[in-house]
N, C-alpha and C positions, 0 to 999 in steps of 0.2 A: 115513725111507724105508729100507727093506731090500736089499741088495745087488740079489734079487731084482727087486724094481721098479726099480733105477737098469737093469739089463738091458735091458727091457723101454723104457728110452729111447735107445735105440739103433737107427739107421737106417744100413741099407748102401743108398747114391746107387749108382745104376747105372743103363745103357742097355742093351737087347738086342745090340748089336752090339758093345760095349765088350768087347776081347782079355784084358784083367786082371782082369776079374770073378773068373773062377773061382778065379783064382792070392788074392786078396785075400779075398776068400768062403771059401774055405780055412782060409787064414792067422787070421782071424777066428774062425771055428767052433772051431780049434785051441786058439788063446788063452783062447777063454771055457771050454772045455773043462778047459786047464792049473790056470784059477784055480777050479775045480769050480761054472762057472756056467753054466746053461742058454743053449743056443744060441737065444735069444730075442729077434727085432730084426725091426726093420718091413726088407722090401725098398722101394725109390721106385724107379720107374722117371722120372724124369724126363721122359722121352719124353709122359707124361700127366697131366704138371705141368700149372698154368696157366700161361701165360707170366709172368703175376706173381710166379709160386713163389720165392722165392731161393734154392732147391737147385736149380733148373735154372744156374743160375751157377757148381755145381761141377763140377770135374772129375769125369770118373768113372774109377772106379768111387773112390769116399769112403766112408769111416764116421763117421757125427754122432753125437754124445751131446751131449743136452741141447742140440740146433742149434748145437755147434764141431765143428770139424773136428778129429779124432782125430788124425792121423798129423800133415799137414802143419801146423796152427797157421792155416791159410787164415781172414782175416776174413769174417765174414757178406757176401756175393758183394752187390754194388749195381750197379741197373740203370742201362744196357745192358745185357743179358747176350752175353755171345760163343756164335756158331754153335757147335754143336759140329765136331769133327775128323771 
């Protein structure tokens, strides 16, 4: 696999209403930027998960690679899931 295609598994979780999106969307674009690699990543809206999704279990706004959670270390989310805030 090429740097390239690890990119391209890359998911930014996010809701329309989530306040940190932009600031983290950002942050992200910047980074991939730094390391000279295309800004190339699925958006999820959660909002139009199935309830079964297990990204609907993360917080948002998150970034997955390869379904873990980037930043936090957060294990794969198991049902229940919590309302969101």
């Amino acid at each position: 696999m090429t740097e390239h295609e690890s990119v391209r598994e890359l998911e930014f979780v996010t809701r329309g209403a989530c306040a940190n999106t932009p600031i983290l969307r950002a942050n992200l674009n910047a980074a991939l930027e730094a390391l000279g690699l295309p800004a190339v990543y699925q958006v999820v809206d959660i909002d139009r998960l199935r309830a079964s999704d297990v990204r609907r279990g993360y917080p948002t706004p998150t970034v997955l690679v390869r379904k873990h959670d980037l930043f936090g270390g957060m294990p794969e989310p198991v049902p229940p899931f919590p309302e969101p805030a």
